[in-house]
N, C-alpha and C positions, 0 to 999 in steps of 0.2 A: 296058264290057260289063255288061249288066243281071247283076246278082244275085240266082239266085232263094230264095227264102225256102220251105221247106214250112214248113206251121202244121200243128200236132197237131190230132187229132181229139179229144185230151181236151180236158174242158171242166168245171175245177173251180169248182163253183157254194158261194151263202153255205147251209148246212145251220140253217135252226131249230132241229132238235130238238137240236142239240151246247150243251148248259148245264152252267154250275156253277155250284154254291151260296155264294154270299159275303154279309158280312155286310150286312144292311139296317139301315138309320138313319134312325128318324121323324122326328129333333130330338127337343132335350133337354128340350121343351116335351114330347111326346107321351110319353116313355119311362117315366115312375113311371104313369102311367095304365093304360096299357098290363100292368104289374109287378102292380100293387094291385089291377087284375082278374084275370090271372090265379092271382095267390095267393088271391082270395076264393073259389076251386076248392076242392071236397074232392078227397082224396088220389085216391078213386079218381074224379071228372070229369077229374082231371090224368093219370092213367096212362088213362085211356079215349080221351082226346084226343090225347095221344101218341103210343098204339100205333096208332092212326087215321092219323096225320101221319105217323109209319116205313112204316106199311104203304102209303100212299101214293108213296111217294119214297124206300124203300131198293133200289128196282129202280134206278135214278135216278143216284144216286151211291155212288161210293164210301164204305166207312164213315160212313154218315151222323150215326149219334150222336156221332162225334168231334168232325162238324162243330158239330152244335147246342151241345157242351158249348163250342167254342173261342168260339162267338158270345154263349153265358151269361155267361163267363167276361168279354165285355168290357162288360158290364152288370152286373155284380155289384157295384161297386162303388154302383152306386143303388141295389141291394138292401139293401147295407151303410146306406147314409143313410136307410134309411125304416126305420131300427128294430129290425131282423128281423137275426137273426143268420144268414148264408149257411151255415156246415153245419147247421142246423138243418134245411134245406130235404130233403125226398125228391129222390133221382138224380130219378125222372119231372120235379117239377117243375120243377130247374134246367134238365135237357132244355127241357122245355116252353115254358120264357121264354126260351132260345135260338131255338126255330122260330121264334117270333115275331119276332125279329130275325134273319131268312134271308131270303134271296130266291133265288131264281134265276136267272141271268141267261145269254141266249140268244149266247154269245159271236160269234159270223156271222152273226146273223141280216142284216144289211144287205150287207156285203160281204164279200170275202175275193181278198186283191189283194195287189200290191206283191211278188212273192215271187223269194226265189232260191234257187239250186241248189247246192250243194255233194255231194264224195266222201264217204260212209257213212266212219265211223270201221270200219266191219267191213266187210271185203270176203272173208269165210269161204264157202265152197260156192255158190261160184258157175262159168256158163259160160264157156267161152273167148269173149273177147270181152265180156264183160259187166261190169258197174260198177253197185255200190248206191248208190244218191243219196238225200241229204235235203233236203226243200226247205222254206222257212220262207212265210209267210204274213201278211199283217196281217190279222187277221180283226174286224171291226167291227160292234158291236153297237148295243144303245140309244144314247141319248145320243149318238152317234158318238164311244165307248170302243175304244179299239182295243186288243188283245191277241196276243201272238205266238204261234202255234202251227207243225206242223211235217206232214208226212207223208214216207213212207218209197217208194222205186221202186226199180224194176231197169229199164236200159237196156239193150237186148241187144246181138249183135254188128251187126246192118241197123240199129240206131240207133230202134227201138223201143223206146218209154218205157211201163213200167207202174206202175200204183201199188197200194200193199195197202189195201184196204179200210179206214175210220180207224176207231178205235175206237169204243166207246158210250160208258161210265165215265170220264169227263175229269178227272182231277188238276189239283191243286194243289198247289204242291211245301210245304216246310218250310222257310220263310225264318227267316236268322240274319244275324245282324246281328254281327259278329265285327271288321270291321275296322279297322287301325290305321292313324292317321291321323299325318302329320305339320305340326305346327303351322306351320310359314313356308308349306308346298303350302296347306294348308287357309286360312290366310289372308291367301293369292293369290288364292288362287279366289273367297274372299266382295270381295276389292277386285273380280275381276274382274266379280262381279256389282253394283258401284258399291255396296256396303252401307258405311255412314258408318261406318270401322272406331273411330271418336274413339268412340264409343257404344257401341263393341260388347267395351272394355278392360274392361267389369266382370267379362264371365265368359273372354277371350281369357291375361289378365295372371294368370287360376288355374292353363294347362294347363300340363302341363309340354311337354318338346320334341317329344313323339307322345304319343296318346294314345288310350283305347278306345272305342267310341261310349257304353259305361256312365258313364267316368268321365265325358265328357260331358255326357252327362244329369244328374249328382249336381252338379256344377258349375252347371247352367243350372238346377236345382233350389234350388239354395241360397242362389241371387242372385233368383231369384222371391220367393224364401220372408223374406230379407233387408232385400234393397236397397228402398229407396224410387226408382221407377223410373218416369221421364218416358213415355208415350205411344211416343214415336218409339226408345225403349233396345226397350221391349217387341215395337218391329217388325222392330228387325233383330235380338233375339235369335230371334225367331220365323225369320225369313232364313237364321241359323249355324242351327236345328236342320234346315228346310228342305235347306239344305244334305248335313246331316249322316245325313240318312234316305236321300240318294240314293245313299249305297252301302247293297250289302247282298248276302247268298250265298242261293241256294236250291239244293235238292237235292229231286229226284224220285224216288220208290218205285221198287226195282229191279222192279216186279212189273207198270210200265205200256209200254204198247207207245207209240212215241214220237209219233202220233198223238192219243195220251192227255195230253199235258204239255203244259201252257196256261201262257206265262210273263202273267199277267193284271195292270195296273199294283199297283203293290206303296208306291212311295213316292210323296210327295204331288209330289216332282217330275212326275210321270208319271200321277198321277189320271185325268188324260182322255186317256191312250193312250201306248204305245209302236208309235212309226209309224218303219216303213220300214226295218228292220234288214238291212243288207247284210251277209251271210254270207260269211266269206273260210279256208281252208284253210292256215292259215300253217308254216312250214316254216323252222326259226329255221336258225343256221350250225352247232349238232349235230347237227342232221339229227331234233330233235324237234319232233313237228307238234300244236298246237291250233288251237284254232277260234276266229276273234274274231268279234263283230258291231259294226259301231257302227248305232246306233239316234236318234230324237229321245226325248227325253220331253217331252212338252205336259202341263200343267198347268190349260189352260184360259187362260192369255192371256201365257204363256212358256213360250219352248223351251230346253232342254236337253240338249246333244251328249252321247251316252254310250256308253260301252265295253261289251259283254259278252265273256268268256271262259270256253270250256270245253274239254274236252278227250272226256266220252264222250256228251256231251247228257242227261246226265242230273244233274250237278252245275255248277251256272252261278255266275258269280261276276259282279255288275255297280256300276260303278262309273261317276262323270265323266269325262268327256274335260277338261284343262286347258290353261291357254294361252290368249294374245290372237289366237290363229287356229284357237282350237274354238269355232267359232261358224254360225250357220245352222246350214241343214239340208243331206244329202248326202256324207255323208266317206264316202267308200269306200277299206280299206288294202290295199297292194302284197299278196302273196299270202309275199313275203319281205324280207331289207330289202336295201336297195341302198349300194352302197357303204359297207356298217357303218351302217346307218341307216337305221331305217321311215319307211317314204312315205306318202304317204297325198294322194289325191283328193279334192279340197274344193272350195266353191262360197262363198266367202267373205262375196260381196258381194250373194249373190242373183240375179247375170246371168253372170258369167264364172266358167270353171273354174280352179283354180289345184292345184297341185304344193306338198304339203311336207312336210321332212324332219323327223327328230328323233332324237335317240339315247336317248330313253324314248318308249316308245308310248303315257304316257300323257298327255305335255303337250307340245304343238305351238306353237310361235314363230318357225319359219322357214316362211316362204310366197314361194310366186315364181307368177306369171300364167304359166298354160299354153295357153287356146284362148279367143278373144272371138267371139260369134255373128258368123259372116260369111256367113251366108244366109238366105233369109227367112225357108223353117221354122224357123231359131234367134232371130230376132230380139228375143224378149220376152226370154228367157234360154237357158243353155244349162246340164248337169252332167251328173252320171254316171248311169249306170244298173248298176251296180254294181263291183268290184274288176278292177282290170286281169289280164287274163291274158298269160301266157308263151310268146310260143310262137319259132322262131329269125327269121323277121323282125322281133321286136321286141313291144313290151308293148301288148297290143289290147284298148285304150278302147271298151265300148261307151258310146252318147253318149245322152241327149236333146235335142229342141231345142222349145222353144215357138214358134207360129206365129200366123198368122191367125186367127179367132175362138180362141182359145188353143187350140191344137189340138198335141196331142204326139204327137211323132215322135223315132223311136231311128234312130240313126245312129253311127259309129264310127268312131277315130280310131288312128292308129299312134305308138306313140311307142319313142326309142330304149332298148335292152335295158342301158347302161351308164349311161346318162344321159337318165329319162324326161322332162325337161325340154324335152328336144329333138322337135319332133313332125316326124314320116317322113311323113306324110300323112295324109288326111280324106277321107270319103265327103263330094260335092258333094250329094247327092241324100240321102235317110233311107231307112235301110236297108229301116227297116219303117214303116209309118203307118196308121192304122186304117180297116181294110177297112168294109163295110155291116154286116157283122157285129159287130163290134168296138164301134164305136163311137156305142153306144145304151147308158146305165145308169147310175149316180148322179154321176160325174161324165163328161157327153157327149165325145166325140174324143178320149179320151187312151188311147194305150200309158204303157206304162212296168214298167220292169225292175227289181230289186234286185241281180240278177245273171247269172251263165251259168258253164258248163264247158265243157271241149273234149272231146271223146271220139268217138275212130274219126275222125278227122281230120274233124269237122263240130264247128260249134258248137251247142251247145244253149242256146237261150235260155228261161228263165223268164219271161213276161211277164204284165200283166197287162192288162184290157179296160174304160174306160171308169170304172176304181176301183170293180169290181163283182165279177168273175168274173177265171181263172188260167188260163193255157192253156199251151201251148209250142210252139218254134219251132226249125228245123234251119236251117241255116246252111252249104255247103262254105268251110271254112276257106282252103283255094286260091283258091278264085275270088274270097274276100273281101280276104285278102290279096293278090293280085294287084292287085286294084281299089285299096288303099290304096298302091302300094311303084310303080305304074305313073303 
C-alpha cells in the first residue's frame, strides 16, 4: 500500500543578514602593521574612529564593545612585544585594535539543512493537543564553515507546525574549558588517533591519574620551554593539545531567545564545522531526561565523532565520542538505553548500518551489522537519518539510501523493541525522494534527515532539500507501520 507523505508548506531558507562577530586573523606577518598604524592615531582620530565603528555595528550585535575588547585582548600580547606598555593605552584605543581584528561573518548565508526535531524542554501554556518543538540546523557559511543553530515551533492538535520568528542579535555563548580528564581514557583516545604515544612520554609520564586542561597546558608548557625536542615530539604534542581543546562547556545569556544561540566551531577539532548534529530526548531509568547530540567535527581534512549534552539549551557541554567503533560519520543514540545499555546507530564502515551497545555513553566497543543496502536506491551506502523512535510495533529507523547518479532517498526500517538487533522489517521502496522541487541547490537530489518525532499519531519529519534549504514532512504512523510489520 503506497504511503502518503504530506510536505509542509514551510520552507526554511539560508538568511544573509543573520551574522556574528568573531575574531579575524591577517597572519602574524600583517598584525604589528596593522597595531603601529593604528597607535600612530591621536587620542582623539582613535575615539573618532571608534565611535564611527560602534555606531555603525551596535545595532548589529550584542554588546559590541565586549566583543572588540575580547578580540584586543588576543593581540595584546604583540602590543606587549613592540615596546608599549598595554595599560598605558586609552579604553578607545585598545577598543580600536580590536575592530580591526573583527569580522563578521554571515553564519547561513549558503545553506541551512540537515536538521532535526526534538520536545521543547517547556511545554508551559500551551493547547490541548499541542507540543513545543526545537529544531536544530546546520547552517553554513563562507568557506563552507558550518555552525549549529536552532529555532523554536508549536505543533498544533491537526498536526500544524509553526515557527516564531528567529531573532536579530545572535550570540555567542561563554566557553570554559573546565574539564577533567582521565589519563588511561585520554590516552586511548590519542592511540586511537595512531599518535606515536613512545614520543608523546615527555609530557604523558608528568600527569597524574586525571587531570585539568590547565594543569595540562603547564605540563605542555614546560616541556616546550625545556626539552630539547625532535620535529616529530613537537607534532604529536600539537595532536594531545588538539586533542585536549576538543572538550569544552559553553553556556548562553539567559536574556536570548533560542534562535539567538549559535554553537559556532569553537575547537580546532572542528574549525571547518560542526556538521549534522542528531538531536535525541534521552530519558535515563530515573526517569530524568536530557538532551544529547552527537555531531562530526571536521577540521578541514579530519573527522571527529562527538557528544553534545544538555539539559535546558542554554548550557552545553561537548566532548568526544571514544572507542574503536566512534568512527565516521552518523551515530545516532536510542532515545533510552536498552537492556541497561546505550545504543547507538552507526555507520561504521561508510556503506552499511550497524547497532551498538555500551554501559557508558561515551565510549563505544561493541558493534554488531544491522542492514546492508539491498536495493538499488541503497546501493552506494545506506545510515540513519536520525535517532530511532519508540513506538509499540518496535523502534522506527528512519533510513537513507544513496542511489543512481548519488541521489538520496529516506526510507525506513523496523527493529525489535527488546532486541534492536533484530530487524521486523524495511520499506522496499523510499519513503520520501526528491520531488522537482527539492531537488535543485548546492548539493543536487539529495533529501536528508537528522531526525523526527511522533505527535498525534503522525510522524513529523525534519528534512532537508538538496543541502540548501529545511522544510517538513507528515507521515501516518499506521500506514507506515503497517507497511513495515506486513
Amino acid at each position: 500500500m503506497p504511503i502518503h507523505v504530506r510536505r509542509s508548506n514551510i520552507k526554511l531558507m539560508p538568511q544573509a543578514n543573520r551574522v556574528i562577530a568573531r575574531y579575524f586573523d591577517p597572519g602574524d606577518d600583517r598584525k604589528k602593521g596593522i597595531i603601529e598604524r593604528i597607535l600612530s592615531l591621536s587620542d582623539d582620530e582613535a575615539r573618532f574612529t571608534l565611535n564611527r565603528t560602534l555606531t555603525d555595528y551596535s545595532l548589529r550585535h550584542r554588546n559590541i564593545s565586549n566583543i572588540l575588547n575580547n578580540n584586543y585582548l588576543n593581540v595584546e600580547g604583540i602590543v606587549a612585544g613592540m615596546d608599549v606598555d598595554p595599560s598605558t593605552l586609552t579604553r578607545e584605543k585598545q577598543l580600536l585594535i580590536g575592530s580591526f581584528f573583527t569580522m563578521e561573518f554571515a553564519i547561513e548565508s549558503a545553506a541551512f539543512f540537515n536538521p532535526s526535531i526534538v520536545e521543547d524542554p517547556d511545554q508551559t501554556g500551551l493547547g490541548d493537543g499541542e507540543k513545543r518543538v526545537i529544531a536544530s540546523f546546520r547552517a553554513t557559511g563562507e568557506g563552507h564553515i558550518s555552525s549549529l543553530v536552532f529555532r523554536s515551533g508549536i505543533i498544533d492538535k491537526n498536526n500544524d507546525l509553526r515557527f516564531r520568528s528567529s531573532g536579530e542579535l545572535l550570540d555567542i555563548p561563554e566557553t570554559v574549558k573546565k574539564h577533567i580528564y582521565q589519563k588511561e581514557d585520554f590516552i586511548q583516545k590519542l592511540s586511537e588517533m595512531d599518535v606515536q604515544m613512545d614520543l608523546l612520554k615527555v609530557v604523558t609520564d608528568r600527569l597524574e591519574s586525571s587531570f585539568t586542561y590547565e594543569e595540562l597546558q603547564a605540563h605542555i608548557n614546560a616541556v616546550l620551554n625545556k626539552e630539547d625536542l625532535s620535529t616529530m615530539q613537537k607534532k604529536v604534542i600539537k595532536d594531545c593539545n588538539w586533542l585536549a581543546n576538543s572538550y569544552y562547556e559553553i553556556t548562553f545569556s539567559l536574556d536570548t531567545a533560542i534562535s539567538e544561540r549559535v554553537i559556532f566551531p569553537i575547537a580546532e577539532t572542528e574549525r571547518n564545522g560542526i556538521e549534522d548534529a542528531r538531536f535525541v530526548k534521552f530519558t535515563d531509568e530515573r526517569g530524568l531526561v536530557s538532551y544529547y547530540a552527537t555531531y562530526t567535527a571536521y577540521n578541514g581534512y579530519s573527522i571527529l565523532p562527538k557528544l553534545i549534552e544538555t539539559k535546558d539549551f542554554y548550557h552545553f557541554k561537548v566532548m568526544p565520542l571514544n572507542g574503536e567503533y566512534a568512527q565516521n560519520k552518523g551515530m545516532a543514540l536510542f532515545p533510552q538505553k536498552i537492556n541497561n545499555q546505550f545504543a547507538m546507530i552507526a555507520r561504521l564502515d561508510g556503506v552499511n548500518n550497524y547497532i551498538m551497545y555500551s554501559d557508558d555513553i561515551h565510549y563505544w566497543h561493541k558493534a554488531k551489522m544491522l542492514e546492508k543496502p539491498t536495493h538499488p536506491w541503497q546501493f552506494v551506502q545506506i545510515g540513519n537519518c536520525g535517532s530511532p523512535l519508540k513506538t509499540e510495533a518496535g523502534w522506527l529507523l528512519l533510513t537513507h539510501g544513496v542511489g543512481p547518479m548519488r541521489t538520496y532517498s529516506m526510507g525506513a526500517t523496523l527493529l525489535d523493541l527488546d532486541d534492536p538487533s533484530k530487524v521486523i522489517g524495511s520499506l522496499r521502496e523510499p519513503l520520501m525522494k526528491p520531488n522537482e522541487d527539492e531537488r535543485e541547490g548546492y548539493v543536487p537530489n539529495v533529501i536528508y534527515s537528522c531526525g523526527a518525532i511522533i505527535h498525534n499519531n503522525e510522524l513529523v519529519i525534519a528534512y532537508a532539500m538538496a543541502d540548501y534549504a529545511s522544510s517538513f514532512a507528515f507521515v501516518s504512523l499506521d500506514d507506515l507501520l503497517e507497511n513495515l510489520t506486513s
